[in-house]
N, C-alpha and C positions, 0 to 999 in steps of 0.2 A: 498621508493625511494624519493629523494627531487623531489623540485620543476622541472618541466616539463620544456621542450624545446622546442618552436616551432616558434620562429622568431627571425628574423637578433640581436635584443638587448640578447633574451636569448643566443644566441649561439655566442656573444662575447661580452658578461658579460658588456652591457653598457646599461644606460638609454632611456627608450626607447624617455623621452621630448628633449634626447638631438637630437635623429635623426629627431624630431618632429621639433624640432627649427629650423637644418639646412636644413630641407624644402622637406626633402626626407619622401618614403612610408616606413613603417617598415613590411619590406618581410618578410611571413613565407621561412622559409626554408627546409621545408618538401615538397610543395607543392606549384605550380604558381596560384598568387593572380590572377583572372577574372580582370585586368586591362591590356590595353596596351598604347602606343605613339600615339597620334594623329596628321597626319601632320602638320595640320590646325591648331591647338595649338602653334607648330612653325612659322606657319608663323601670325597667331594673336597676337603673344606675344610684348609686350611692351622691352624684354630683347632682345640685340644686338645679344648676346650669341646665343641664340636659331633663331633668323631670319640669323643668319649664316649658322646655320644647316640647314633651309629649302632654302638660297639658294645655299650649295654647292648638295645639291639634285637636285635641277634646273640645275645645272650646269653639274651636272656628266649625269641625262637627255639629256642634249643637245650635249654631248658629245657622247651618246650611240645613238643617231639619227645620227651624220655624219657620226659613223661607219657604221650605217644601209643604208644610202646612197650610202657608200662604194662598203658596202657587204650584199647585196639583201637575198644571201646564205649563213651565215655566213661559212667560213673558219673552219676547226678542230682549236678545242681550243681556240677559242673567248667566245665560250659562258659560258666557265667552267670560263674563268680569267674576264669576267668583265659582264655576268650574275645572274651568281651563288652566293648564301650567304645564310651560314649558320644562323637558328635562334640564337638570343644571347641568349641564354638558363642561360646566368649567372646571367640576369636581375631579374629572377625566377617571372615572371610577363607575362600573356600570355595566351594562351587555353588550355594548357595541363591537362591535371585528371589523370596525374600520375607523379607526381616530375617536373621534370621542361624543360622534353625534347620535343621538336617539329619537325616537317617536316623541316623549313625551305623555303627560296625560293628555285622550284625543275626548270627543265628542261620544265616541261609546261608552269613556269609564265614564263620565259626567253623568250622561242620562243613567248609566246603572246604579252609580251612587243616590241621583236625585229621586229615582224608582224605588229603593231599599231605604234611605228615611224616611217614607210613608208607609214602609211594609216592619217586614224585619225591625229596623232600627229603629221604629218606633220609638222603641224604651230606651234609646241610647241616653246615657246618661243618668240613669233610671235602675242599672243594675243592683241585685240583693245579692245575689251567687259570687262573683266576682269582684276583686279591690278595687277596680275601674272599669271606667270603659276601653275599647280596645279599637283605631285603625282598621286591625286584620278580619274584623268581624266581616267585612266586604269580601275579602278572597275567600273565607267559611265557607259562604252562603253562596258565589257563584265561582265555575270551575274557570271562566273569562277573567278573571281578575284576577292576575299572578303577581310572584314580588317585584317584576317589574312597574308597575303601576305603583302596588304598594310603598315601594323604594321612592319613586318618584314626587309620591305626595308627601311623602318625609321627609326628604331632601328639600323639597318647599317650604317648608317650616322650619328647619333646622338651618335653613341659606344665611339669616339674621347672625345667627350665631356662628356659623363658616366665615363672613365677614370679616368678622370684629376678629376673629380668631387668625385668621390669615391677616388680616392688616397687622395687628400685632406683633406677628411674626416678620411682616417685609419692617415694618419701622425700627427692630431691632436687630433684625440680619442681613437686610438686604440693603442693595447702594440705592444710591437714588435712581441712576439711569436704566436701573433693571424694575421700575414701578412707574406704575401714574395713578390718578383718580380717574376713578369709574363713576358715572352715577348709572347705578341697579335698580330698575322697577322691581315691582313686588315685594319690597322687603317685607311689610309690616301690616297689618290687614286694620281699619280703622272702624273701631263698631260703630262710631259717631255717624260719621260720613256714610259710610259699609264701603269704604272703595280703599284698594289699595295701594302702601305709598313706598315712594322710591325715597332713595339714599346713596350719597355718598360716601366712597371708602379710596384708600389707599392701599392697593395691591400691584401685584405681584402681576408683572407685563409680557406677556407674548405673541405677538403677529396681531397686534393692537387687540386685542383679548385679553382679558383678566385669567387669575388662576387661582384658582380654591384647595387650600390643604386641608384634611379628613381627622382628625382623632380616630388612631388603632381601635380605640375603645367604642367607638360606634358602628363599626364594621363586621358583615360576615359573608359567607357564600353559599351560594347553593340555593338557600329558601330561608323564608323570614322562622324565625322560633316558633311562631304558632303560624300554621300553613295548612291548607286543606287537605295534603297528603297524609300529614302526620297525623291529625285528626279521624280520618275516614281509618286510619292503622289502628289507633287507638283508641278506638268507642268502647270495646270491651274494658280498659282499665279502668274507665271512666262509670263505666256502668254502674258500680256496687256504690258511686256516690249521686246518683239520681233519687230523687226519695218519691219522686210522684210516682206510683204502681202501674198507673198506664204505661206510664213513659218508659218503664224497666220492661213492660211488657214488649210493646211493639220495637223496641232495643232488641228484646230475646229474639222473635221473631225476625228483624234482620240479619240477628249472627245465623242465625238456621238457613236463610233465605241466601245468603253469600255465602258463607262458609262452611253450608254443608257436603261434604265429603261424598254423598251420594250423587249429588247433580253435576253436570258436568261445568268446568269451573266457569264464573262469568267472565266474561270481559272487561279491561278495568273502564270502557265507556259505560258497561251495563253495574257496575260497581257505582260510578260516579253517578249515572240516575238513580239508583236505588237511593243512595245517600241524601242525595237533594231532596226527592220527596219525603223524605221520613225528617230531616233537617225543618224544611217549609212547613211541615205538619208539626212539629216540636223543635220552636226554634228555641227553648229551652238549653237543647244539647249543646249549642255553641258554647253557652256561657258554662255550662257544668267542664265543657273539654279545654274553654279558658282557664278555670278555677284550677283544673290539672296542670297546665304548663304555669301557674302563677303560683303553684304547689313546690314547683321544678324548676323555680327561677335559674338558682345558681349554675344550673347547665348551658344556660344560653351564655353568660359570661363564657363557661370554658369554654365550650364551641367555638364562641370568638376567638377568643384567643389562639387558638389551634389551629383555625381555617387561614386568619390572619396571616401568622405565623409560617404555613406552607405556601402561600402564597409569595409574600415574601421570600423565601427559599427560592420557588418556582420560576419566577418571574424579575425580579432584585439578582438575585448573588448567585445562581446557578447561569441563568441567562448572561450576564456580564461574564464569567467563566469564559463561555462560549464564545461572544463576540470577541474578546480578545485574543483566542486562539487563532480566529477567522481573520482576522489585524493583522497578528505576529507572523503567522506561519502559514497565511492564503493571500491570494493575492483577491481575495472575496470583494474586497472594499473600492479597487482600481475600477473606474468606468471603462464599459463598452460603448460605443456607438448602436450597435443595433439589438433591440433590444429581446431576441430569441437567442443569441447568444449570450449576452447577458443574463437573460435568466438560464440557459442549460448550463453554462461555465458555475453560477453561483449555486444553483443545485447539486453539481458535481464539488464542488469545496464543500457545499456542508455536508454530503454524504462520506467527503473523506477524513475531515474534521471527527463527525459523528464514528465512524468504523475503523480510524486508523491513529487519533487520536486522543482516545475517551472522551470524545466529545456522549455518547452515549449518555453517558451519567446525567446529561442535563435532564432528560426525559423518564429519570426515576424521583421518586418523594418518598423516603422516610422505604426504601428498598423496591418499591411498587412501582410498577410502570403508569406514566400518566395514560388517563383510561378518556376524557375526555379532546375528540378532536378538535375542539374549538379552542384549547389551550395549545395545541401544537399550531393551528390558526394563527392566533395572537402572536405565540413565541418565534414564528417566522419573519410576521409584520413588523416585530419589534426587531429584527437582526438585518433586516433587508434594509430598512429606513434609509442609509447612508449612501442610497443612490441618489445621482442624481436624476433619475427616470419619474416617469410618473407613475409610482404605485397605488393603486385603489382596491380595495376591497368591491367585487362586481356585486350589488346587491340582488337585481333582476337585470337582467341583461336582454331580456326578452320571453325567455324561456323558466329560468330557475336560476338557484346561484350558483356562481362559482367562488373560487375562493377569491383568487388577483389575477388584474389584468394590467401585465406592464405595459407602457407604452412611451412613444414619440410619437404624440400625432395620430388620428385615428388607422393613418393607414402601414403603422407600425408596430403589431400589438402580440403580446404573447399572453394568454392562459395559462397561468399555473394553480393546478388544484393539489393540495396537502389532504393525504385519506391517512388513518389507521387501518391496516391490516385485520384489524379487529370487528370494524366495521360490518355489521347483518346486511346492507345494502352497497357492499363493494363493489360484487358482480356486474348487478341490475346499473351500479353506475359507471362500471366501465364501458358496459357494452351502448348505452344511448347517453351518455351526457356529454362525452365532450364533443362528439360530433354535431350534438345538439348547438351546444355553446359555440363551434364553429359556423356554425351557420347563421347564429345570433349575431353574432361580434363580427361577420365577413374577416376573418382572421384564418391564417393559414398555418398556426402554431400554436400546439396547446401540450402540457409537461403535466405526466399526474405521476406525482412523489408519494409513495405508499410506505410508511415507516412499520415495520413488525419487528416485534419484541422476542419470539419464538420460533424455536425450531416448526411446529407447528401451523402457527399462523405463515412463516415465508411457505410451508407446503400449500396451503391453502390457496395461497395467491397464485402461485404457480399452476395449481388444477384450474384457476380460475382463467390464468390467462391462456392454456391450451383448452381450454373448452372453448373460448372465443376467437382462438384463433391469433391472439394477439403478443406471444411468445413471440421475446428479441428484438419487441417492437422500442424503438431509441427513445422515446417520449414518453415511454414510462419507466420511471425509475425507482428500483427496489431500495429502503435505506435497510441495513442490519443495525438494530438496533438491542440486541440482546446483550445480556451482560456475563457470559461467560465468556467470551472470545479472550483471549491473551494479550495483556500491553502491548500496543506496539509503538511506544512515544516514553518520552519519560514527564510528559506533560499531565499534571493533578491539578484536576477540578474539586 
């Protein structure tokens, strides 16, 4: 087979320095890169462009409180026409472990948003403490409201300008047979009217799908800049700039109440109710612990940068490394017909790839072993793609997930689950999950690839698997993946 396909440059046959130059990420397109929007990005940004987008957010805000003043109880069909929004899935950048589809905002952010303009947010728009209002102030105030959500409602505002920015791009780089016209509902939200309008554009064409490129510079991972974790961390720093004396008071009294040294420690559930009540009681604190990260701008830039950055490594130029190893020197890429060999033959190449070839290396950043399994997740999805099988990420299957289930056909199907070695819930999930998921799936083959980094952690697996009984069992597969073993290839990644 030629050369492999698995991002925006390979799949319409351009350079990838050129997408580099025009400032954008180069999206695999098999699979959503671990980055999202940061609102905060917007409204820190030095570009006009982008402080637009954070305040027609503000603005569409403050529009969606005078409705809630309005209508206490929202009316049938408010909440579908100016709640509701789909994830932009075209971004291919996001949480998904399986192609590039998401939830979206559902019916629960909506009522929680619509519930907290009458509360909380009252004074949205309204703030003294703070240079603006903020998005994030929703994820503050409840611990249901994560930067998923938040991502999401940014990414809706920011679509307008994704647009314009990816048409752009195809009208200047791209052929014609590789674009068409779209027309996009939801571009543009119309105060006149109050309803929102669609638009055409000239983009970038895949499997009669459009496709949206990202600016580096709006991007980060992990959690948005201002996030409820970092917050509930940082109440203390923020304290000595609270000026109301109650408020420093009943402050003191929850550093005492959590943090003291005498009680036995809380739970970060019984952390998290503390926090909310004292928050709900002094929603003041939100905006003094804004006023701190708006004190701390300049970090959020570098974060981006840095997160960006490994990503890119991670995901771009380490992975690519690897597939081509898997090309050159495995017969990885050849189709089977049946698909339990096909997957054990391809787990046994990348185990020999990974331990005989330095393939290892892919699985360190900046010397560190990667610590997140959902990125060895992805990094599989994205290497595997070149079958011709039907790979899917299983999302519930009946029981719980698993990671992939290849198939022909339902009555040909293999389970493979990807673990770290590292993993607190190894055990527990050797001993009842996949027989669980075999009984889900009526499938009579399932592969669990356990990758460890240490001498250590391989001991670890090992007591785990004569505790259960399951030493020499052929269906699980140990990967070594530590980095001191000795060359044995003269192949550099």
């Amino acid at each position: 087979m030629g050369d492999l396909r698995l991002y925006f440059s390979d799949f319409f046959e351009i350079d990838e320095d050129i997408i580099e130059s025009y400032g954008a990420i180069n999206i695999s397109l098999i699979n959503d890169l671990p980055l999202f929007i940061d609102p905060f990005l917007l409204f820190n940004s030095e570009k006009k462009e982008y402080q637009k987008i954070h305040q027609e957010i503000i603005s569409y805000l403050l529009f969606l409180q005078a409705q809630a003043e309005k209508f206490p109880q929202p009316p049938s069909g408010m909440m579908d026409s100016w709640y509701l929004f789909p994830e932009i899935k075209q971004t291919w950048i996001g949480f998904s472990l399986d192609g590039n589809s998401g939830r979206g905002l559902g019916m629960g952010f909506a009522l929680n948003l619509h519930r907290e303009l009458q509360a909380i947010f009252k004074d949205f728009g309204k703030e003294t403490i703070t240079k603006s209002p903020h998005l994030e102030k929703l994820c503050l105030i409840s611990p249901l409201v994560g930067r998923d959500k938040i991502s999401d409602f940014t990414t809706n505002f920011a679509k307008k300008y994704l647009l314009e920015y990816t048409s752009n791009f195809a009208t200047e780089h791209l052929k014609l047979p590789q674009c068409c016209k779209f027309n996009v509902d939801k571009v543009e939200f119309n105060y006149e009217t109050m309803t929102w309008m669609s638009k055409e554009y000239y983009l970038p064409c895949l499997d009669d799908d459009y496709v949206l490129l990202t600016p580096r510079d709006l991007l980060t991972r992990d959690n948005t800049f201002i996030n409820r974790s970092d917050m509930i961390n940082n109440l203390q720093k923020i304290a000595p700039s609270v000026e109301d004396a109650t408020i420093r008071f009943e402050l003191n009294n929850y550093f005492i109440y959590v943090l003291s040294k005498k009680k036995k420690e809380l739970s970060k559930t019984e952390k998290n109710r503390a926090v909310t009540v004292l928050i709900r009681e002094h929603p003041e604190l939100i905006d003094y612990y804004i006023k701190y990260k708006e004190d701390h701008e300049a970090d959020a830039t570098s974060i981006s940068k840095q997160v960006v950055q490994e990503v890119k490594q991670l995901f771009n130029t380490q992975l690519q490394d690897l597939t081509q190893i898997l090309l050159k020197k495995t017969d990885f890429y050849k189709t089977r017909p049946d698909s339990y060999e096909e997957a054990y033959k391809r787990v046994l190449f990348l185990k020999s790839v990974i331990e005989d070839m330095n393939g290892y290396r892919i699985f360190y950043l900046n010397g560190k072993p990667i610590k997140r399994e959902s990125d060895l997740q992805i990094m599989y999805r994205l290497i595997w793609f070149a079958s011709e099988m039907d790979v899917n990420r299983e999302v519930n299957n009946g029981r719980g997930p698993v990671d992939f289930k290849i198939s022909k056909g339902s009555s040909n199907t293999t389970l493979v689950e990807f673990k770290l070695a590292s993993n607190s819930k190894l055990k527990n999930n050797l001993a009842k999950q996949v027989d669980i998921y075999k009984k889900a799936s009526s499938t009579n083959h399932a592969i669990k690839v356990i990758l460890y980094f240490t001498d250590t952690e391989y001991n670890k697996v090992l007591n785990v698997l004569n505790e259960l009984g399951l030493q020499g069992c052929k269906d699980i597969i140990l990967i070594d993946a530590t980095n001191n073993k000795p060359s044995a290839s003269n192949v550099v990644i």
